[in-house]
C-alpha positions as CSV (number, residue, x, y, z in Angstrom):
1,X,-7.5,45.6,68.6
2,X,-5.1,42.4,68.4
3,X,-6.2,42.4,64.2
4,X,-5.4,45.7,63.7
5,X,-2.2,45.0,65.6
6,X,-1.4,42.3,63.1
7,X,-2.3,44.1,60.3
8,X,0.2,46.9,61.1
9,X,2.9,44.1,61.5
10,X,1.9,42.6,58.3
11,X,2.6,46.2,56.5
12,X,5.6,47.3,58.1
13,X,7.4,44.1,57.7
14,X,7.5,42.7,60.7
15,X,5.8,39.6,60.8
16,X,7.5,39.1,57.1
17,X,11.0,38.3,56.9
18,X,12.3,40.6,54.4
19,X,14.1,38.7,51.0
20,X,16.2,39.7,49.2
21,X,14.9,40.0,45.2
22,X,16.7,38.8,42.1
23,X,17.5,41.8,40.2
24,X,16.0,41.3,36.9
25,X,18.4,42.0,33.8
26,X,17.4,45.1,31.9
27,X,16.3,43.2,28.9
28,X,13.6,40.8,30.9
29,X,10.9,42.5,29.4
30,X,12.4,40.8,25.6
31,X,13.3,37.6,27.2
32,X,9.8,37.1,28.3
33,X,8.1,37.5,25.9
34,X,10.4,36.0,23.6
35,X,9.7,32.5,25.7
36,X,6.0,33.1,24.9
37,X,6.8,32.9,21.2
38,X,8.8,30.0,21.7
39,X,6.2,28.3,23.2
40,X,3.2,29.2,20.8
41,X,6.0,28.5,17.8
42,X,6.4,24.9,19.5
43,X,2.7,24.2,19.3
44,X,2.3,25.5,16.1
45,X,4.5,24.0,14.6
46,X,3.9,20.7,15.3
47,X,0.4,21.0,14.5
48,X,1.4,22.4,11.6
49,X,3.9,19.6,11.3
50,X,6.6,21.4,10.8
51,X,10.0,19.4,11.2
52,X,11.3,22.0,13.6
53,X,8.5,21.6,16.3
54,X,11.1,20.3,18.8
55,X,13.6,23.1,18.2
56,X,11.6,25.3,19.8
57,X,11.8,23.2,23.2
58,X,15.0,23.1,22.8
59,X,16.1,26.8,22.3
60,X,13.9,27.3,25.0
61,X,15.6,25.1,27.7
62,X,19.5,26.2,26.0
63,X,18.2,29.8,26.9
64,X,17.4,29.0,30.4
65,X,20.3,27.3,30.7
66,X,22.7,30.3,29.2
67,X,21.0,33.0,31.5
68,X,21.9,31.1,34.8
69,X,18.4,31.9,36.2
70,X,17.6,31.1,39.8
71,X,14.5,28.5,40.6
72,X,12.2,31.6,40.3
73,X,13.7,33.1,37.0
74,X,13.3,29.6,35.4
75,X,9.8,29.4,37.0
76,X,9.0,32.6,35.0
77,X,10.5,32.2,31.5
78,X,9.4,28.7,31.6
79,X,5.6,30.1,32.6
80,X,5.7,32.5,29.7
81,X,6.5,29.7,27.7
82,X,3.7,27.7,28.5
83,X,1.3,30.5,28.5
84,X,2.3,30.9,24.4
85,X,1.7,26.9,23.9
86,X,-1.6,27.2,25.9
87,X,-2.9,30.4,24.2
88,X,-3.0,28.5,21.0
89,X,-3.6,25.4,22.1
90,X,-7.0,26.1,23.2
91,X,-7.5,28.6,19.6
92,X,-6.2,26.4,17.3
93,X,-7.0,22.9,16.0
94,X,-6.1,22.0,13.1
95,X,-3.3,23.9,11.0
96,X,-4.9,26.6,8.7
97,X,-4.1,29.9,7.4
98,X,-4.5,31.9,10.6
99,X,-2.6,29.3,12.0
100,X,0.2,29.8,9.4
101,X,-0.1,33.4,9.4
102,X,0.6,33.3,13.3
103,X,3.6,31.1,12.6
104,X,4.6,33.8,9.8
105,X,4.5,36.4,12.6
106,X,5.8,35.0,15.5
107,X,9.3,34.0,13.6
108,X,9.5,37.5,12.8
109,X,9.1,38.8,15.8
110,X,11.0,36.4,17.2
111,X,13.8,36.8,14.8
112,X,13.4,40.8,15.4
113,X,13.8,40.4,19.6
114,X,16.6,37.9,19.3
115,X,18.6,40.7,16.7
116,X,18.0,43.3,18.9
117,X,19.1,41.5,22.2
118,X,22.3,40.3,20.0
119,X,22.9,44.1,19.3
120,X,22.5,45.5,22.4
121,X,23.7,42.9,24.5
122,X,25.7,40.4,22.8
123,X,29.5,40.2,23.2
């Protein structure tokens, strides 16, 4: 009886101080999965030696910085970042043409979600 008790607690919200969500901007969808192309473009690149490598770090923590995320927006975009460098980390090696192909893709798309943020967005 007492577990079923706390159980009910537990789903009405009793036992669990409520807290209050960040509202998520209407284009976190883009940002997110722009950070995971960031972060496969930073391993790629480097292992593709690619003098840019570093940029892609670096765009990654100025757009962090310009969206004024709280400790759990940062948590996210910089997770989605290093899921991208992880996903290809463990895939690829060695640079090679599927490796360069990715690369080929990824600044596209990249490219495509940063215009259409600009557009819709931008000031």
């Amino acid at each position: 009886m007492r577990r079923l008790l706390v159980i009910a607690c537990l789903i009405s919200g009793f036992l669990v101080p409520a807290r209050a969500e960040t509202p998520q901007p209407p284009y976190d969808a883009q940002l997110l999965r722009l950070s995971e192309l960031m972060g496969a473009l930073h391993y790629l690149r480097g292992l593709c030696q690619a003098g840019d490598a570093a940029a892609w770090r670096a765009k990654m923590n100025a757009l962090i910085a310009s969206e004024g995320f709280d400790e759990a927006g940062k948590a996210r975009y910089a997770g989605a970042f290093n899921r991208g460098y992880r996903t290809f980390s463990l895939t690829y090696r060695s640079c090679n043409a599927a490796a360069g192909e990715t690369v080929r893709t990824y600044l596209e798309e990249s490219g495509k979600i940063a215009r259409d943020l600009h557009a819709r967005y931008g000031n």
